[in-house]
C-alpha positions in Angstrom: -148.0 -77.3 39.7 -144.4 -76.2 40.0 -142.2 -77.1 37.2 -139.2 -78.4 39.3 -138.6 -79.6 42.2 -139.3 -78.2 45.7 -135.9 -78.9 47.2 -133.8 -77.8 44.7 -130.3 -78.9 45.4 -128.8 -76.2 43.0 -129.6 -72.8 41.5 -130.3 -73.9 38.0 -133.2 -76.2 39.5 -135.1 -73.9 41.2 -138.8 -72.5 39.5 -138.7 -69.2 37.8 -141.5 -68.4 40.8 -138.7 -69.2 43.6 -136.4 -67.4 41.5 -138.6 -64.2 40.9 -140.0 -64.1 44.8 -136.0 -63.9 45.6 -135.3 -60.9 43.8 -137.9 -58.8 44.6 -137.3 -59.7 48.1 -134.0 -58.6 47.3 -134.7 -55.5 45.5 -137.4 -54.4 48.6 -134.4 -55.3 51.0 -131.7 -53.2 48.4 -133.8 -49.9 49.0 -135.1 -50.3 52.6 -131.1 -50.0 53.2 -131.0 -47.2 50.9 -133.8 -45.1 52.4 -133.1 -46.3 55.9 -130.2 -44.3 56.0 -130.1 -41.5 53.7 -131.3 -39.6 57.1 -128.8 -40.8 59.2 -125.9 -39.4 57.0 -127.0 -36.0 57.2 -128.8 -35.9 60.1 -127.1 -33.6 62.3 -126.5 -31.0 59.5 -129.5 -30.9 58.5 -131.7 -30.9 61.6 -129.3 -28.0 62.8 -131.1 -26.6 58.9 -134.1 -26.8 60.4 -133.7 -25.4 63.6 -131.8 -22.4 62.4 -129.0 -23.2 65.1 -125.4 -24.6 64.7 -124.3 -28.1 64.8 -122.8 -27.6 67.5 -126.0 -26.6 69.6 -127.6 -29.1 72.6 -130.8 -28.9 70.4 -129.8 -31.0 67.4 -129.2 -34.4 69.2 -132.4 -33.9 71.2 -134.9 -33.1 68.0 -132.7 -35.8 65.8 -133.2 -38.5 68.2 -136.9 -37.5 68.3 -137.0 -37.7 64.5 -134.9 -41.0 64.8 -137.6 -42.5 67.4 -140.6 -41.8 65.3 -139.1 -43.4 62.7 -138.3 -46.6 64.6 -141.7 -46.6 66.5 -143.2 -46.0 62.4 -141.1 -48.8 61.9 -142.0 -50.7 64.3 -146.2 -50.4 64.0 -145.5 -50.8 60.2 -144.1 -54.2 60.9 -147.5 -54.9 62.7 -150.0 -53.2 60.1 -148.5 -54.5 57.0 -147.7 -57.9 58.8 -151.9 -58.1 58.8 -152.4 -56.7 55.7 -149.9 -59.6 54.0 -151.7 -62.2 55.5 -154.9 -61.0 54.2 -154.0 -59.6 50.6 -151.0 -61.6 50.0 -147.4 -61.2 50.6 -146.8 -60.4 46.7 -149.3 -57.5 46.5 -148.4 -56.0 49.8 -144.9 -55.9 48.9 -145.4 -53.4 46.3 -148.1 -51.2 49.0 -144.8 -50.8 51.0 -142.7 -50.0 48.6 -144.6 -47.4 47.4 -145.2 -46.4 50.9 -141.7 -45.6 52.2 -140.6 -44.4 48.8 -143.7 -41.6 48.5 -142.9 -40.4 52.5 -139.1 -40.4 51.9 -139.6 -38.5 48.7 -141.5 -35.5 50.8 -139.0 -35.5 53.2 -137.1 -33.4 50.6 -139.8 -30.6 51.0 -139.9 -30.3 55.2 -139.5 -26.9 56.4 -139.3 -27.6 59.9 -138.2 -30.7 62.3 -141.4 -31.7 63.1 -142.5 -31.8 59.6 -139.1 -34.0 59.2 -140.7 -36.6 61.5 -143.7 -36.9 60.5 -142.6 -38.2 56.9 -139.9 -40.2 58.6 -142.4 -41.9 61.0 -144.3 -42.4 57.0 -141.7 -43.6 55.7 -141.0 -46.2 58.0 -144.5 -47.9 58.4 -143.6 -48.7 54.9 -140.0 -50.3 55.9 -141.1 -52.1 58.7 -143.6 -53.3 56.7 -141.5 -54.1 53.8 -139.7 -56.7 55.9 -142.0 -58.7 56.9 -143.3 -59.1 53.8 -140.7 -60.4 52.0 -139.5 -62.5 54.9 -142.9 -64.5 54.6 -142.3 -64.2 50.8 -139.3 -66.3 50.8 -139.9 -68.4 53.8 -143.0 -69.8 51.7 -141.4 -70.1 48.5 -137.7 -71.4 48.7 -135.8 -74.4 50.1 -135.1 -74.7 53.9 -131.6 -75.6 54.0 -131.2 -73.2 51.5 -132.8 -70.4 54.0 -129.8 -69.1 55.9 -128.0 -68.4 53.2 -131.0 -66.6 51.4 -131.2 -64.1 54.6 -127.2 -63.7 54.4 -127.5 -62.7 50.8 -130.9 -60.4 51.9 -128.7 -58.6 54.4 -126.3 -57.9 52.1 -129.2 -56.5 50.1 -129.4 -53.6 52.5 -125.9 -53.4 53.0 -125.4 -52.5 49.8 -128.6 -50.1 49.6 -126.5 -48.6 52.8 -123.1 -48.3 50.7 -125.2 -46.8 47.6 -126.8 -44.3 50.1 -123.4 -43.2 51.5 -121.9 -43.1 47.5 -125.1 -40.8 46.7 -124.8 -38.6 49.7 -121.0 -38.6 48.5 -121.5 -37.7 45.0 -124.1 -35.1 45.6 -121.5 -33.3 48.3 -119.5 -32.8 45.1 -122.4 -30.5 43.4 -121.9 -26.6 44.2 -124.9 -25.0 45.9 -125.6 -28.9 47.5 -128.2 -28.7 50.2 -128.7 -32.0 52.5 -132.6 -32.3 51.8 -131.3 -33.2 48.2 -130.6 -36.5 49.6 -134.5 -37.7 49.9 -135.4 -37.5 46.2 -133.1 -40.6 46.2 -135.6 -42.1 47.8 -138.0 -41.9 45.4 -136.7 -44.7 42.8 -137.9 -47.7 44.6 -141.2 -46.4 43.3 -140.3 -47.8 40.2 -139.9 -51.3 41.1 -143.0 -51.7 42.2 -144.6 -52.1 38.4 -142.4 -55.2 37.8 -143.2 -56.9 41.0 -146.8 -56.5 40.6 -146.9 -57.9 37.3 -143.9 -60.8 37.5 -144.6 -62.1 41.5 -146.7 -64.1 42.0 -148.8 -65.3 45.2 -146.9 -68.5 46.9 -148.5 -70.9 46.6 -149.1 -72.0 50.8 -150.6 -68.6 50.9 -153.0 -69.1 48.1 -154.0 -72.9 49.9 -154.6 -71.4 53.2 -156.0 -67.7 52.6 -159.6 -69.6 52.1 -159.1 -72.3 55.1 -159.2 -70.0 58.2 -160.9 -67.1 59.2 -158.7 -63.3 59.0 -156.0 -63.3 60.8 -155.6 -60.7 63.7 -153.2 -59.5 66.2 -154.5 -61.3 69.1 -154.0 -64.4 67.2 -150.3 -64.4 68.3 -151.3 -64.6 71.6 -153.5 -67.8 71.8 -152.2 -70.6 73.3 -150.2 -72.5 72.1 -148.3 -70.0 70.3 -147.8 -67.0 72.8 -144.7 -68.4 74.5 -143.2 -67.8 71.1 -144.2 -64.5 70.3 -143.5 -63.4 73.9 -140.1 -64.5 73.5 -139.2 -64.0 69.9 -140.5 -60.2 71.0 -138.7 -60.0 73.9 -135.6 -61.0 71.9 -135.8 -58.4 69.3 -136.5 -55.8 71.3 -133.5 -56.0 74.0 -130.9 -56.4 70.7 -132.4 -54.2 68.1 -132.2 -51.3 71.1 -128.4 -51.9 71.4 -127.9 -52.1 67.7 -130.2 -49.1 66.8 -128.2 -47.1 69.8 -125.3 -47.9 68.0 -126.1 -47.2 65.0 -127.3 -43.8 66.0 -125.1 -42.5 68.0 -121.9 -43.8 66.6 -121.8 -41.0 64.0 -122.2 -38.6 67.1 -119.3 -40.1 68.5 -117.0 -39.9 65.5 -117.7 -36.6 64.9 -116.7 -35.3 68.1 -113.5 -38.0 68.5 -110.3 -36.2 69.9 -107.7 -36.6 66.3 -111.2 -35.6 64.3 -111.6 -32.3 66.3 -107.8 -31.8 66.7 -106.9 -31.9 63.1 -109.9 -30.3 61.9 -111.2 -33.1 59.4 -113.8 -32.9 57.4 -116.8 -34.7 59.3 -118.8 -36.0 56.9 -115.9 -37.9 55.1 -115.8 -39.0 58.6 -118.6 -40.0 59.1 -119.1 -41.8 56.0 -115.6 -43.4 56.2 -116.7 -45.1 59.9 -120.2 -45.8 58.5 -118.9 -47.5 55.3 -116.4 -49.8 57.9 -119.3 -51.1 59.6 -121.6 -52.1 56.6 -118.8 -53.5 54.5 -117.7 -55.9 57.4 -121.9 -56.5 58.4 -121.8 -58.1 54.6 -118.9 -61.0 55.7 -120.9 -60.8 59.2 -123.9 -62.2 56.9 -122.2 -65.2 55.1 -120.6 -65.9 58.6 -123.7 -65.7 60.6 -125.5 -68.0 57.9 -122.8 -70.1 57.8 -122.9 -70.0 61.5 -126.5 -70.9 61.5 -126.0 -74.0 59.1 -123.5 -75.7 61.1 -124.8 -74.9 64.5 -128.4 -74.4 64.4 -130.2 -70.7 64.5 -129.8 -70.6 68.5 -126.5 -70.9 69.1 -125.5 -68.8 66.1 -127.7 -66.1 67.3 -126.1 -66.3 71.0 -122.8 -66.3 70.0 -123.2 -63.4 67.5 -124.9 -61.3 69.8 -122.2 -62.3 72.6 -119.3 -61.1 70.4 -121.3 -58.4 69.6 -121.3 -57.1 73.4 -117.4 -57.8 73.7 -116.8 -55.9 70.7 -119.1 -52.9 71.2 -117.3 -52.6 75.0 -114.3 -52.9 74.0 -115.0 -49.8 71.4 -116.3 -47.4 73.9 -114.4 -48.6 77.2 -110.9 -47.1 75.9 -109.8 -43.8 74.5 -108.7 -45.2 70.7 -107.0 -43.8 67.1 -109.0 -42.6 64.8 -107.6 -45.5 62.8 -108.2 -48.0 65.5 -111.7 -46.6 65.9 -112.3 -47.5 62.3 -111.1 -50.8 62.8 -113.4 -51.7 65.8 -116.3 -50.3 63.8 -115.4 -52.8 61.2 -115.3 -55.2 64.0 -118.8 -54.3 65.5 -120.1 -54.3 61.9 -118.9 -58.0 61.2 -121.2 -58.7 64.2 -124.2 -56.9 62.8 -124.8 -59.6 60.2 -126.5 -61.7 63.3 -130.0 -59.9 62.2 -129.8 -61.4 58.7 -130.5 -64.8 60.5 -134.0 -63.1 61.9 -135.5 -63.3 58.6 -135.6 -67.1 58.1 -135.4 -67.8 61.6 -138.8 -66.0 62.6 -141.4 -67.0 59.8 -141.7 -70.8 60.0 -142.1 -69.8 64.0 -146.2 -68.5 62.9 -149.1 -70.6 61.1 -149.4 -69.6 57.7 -152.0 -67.5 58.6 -150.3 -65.5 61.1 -146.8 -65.4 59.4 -146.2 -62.0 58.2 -148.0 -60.7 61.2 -145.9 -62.6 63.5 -142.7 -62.0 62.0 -143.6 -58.8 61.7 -144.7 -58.0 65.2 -141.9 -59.7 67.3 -139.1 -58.3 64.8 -140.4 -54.7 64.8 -142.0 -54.2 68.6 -138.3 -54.1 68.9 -137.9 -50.8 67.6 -140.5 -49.2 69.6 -137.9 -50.0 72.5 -134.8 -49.0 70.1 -137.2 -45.4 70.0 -137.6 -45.5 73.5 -133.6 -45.9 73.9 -132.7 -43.5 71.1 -135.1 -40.5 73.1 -133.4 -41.3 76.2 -129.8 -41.2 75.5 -130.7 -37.7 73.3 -132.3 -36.0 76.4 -129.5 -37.3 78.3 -125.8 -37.7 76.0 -123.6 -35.0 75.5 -120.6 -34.6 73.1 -118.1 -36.0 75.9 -120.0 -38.5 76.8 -121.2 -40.6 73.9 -118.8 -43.2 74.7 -120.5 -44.1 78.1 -123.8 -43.7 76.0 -122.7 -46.6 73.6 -120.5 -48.5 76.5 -123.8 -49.0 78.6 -126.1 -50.0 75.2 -123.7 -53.2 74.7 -125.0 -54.2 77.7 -128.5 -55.4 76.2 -126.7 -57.8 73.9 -125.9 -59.8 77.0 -129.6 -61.0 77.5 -129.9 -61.0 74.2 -127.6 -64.0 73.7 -129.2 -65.9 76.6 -133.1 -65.4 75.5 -131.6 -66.6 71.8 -130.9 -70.4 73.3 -135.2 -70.0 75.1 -136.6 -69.3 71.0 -138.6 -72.2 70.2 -136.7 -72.3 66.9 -136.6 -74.6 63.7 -133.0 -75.2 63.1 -131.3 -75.0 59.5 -129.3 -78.1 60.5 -132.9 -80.5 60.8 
């Protein structure tokens, strides 16, 4: 028996379990963000470690985007394995699994010798973070209001925005230590570890989980294709994977692309304030992106939030790639592209209620993640193929995908905030 009401109207009414569920949904959200990008900052310095080469050489985009794609492909088949495991175990107990999956994996990354080694604990560390999602996304769908729900994923996005913005600060502040090597950065990765012992003893099960787990038989993967409910997963898939391919391809290869931008070369700054500066554009603005997309989402239901988002997001990304730009300018179209970027906070109350209780975390998490097997499919391709001078047209051509994107948004059989 809960001891206040369901629908809570305001914050103070809501149970201590809704309360609970919501922070350590935040908290998992908080360090996926953090450990999500702690490679991406140092990436190209410290592949070019590995590899014994310069920066500068042809190698280091091709063996960082492979690293990059096993981590998304990781990501993308943790998604699916945790997904099952949630809906068998429960969503509170597996959230702590992949915590302490991606936070053990990014922890070794510290100790790889060579690039391959590198990938193989990013591809680890990922089935954790793909996982990780899902999870919590089930978590709170279950356990808190539904009008309430688009403004619970803007304030979960946020959660790895500002996991991003503590990575770039730590990356930062160890920069400042003399004798700093980049593989210092993975130990960061390690805390979340730590968080673990107070979910597992203060979450609870929900509550729907608990009433159903006994009901109907273990759920499996071919459950999402049974009819009745395929349509959805075949379009909620289909979704993901065409817009989290643009927005991993920018997210990649945009720090490529400052790097090597004309004023950055000419003046001979110091890259990785560069890169940090443009990176710290994008996720600052992605954390007003999140309130507007939620706001978005309550006025004018998920569908046409999601298409317009992702339609802005194509104009915006174009614009940034199409025309030679300041370095200040640059920064300001990053912020731009970033504000867009909160459109994938809305995934994580949109995509639950989609699934039978049963089949929620594995749903969710197969149609969110099967999009980054496609985003490592993208990320490969434009390594083999980019060079410095022309990771403009690499990034012009990825805004393309965000123009399906927007239409297959209005096809998702979708239950609206606004109802």
């Amino acid at each position: 028996m809960r001891d206040a009401p369901a629908e809570a109207t305001k914050f103070s009414e809501l149970t201590t379990h809704q309360k609970k569920s919501g922070f350590a949904a935040w908290l998992g959200w908080f360090f996926d963000g953090l450990d999500l990008h702690l490679y991406t900052l140092v990436a190209t310095v410290f592949v070019a470690e590995l590899l014994l080469v310069p920066e500068a050489d042809p190698t280091v985009p091709l063996y960082g985007s492979w690293i990059q794609a096993a981590f998304l492909l990781g990501w993308a088949l943790g998604g699916a394995f945790f997904g099952i495991i949630g809906d068998r175990l429960g969503r509170s107990r597996t959230l702590v699994l992949t915590i302490l999956t991606y936070a053990l994996f990014t922890g070794l990354s510290f100790f790889a010798q060579t690039w391959w080694q590198l990938m193989i604990f990013r591809f680890l560390a990922a089935l954790g973070i793909g996982g990780e999602w899902a999870v919590g996304a089930s978590l709170l769908s279950e356990t808190w209001p539904k009008k309430w729900r688009p403004w619970i994923a803007a304030v979960l996005q946020c959660a790895v925005n500002f996991g991003i913005l503590t990575a770039i600060a730590a990356v930062f502040l160890l920069q400042q230590i003399p004798g700093y090597q980049p593989r210092w950065v993975f130990l960061i990765g390690v805390l979340p570890a730590f968080v673990t012992l107070w979910i597992r003893k203060e979450v609870p099960e929900t509550e729907e989980w608990s009433a159903e787990k006994d009901k109907q038989a273990a759920p499996s993967m071919g459950g999402l294709f049974g009819v009745g409910i395929r349509r959805t997963t075949f379009i909620a898939s289909l979704l993901c994977a065409i817009s989290l391919t643009g927005h991993w391809c920018f997210m990649f290869w945009q720090q490529a692309f400052i790097r090597n931008h004309p004023e950055v070369v000419a003046r001979s700054l110091d890259k990785a304030t560069v890169v940090s500066t443009a990176l710290f554009c994008v996720i600052a603005a992605s954390v007003l992106g999140n309130f507007a997309s939620g706001w978005a989402a309550q006025r004018f239901g998920y569908r046409r939030a999601l298409a317009g988002f992702f339609g802005a997001y194509f104009v915006l990304m174009g614009a940034t790639f199409l025309l030679p730009w300041s370095l200040a300018a640059t920064y300001g179209l990053y912020a731009a592209v970033g504000f867009c970027q909160g459109v994938f906070g809305l995934f994580t109350m949109a995509l639950p209620p989609l699934f039978p209780t049963m089949l929620r975390t594995t749903g969710a998490g197969f149609s969110y993640n099967i999009g980054r097997v496609f985003a490592a499919a993208g990320t490969v391709f434009f390594g083999i193929f980019a060079k410095p001078a022309d990771f403009s047209s690499v990034l012009l051509y990825a805004s393309f995908l965000f123009l399906p994107a927007a239409i297959l948004a209005l096809w998702l059989p979708i239950e609206e905030a606004t109802s």
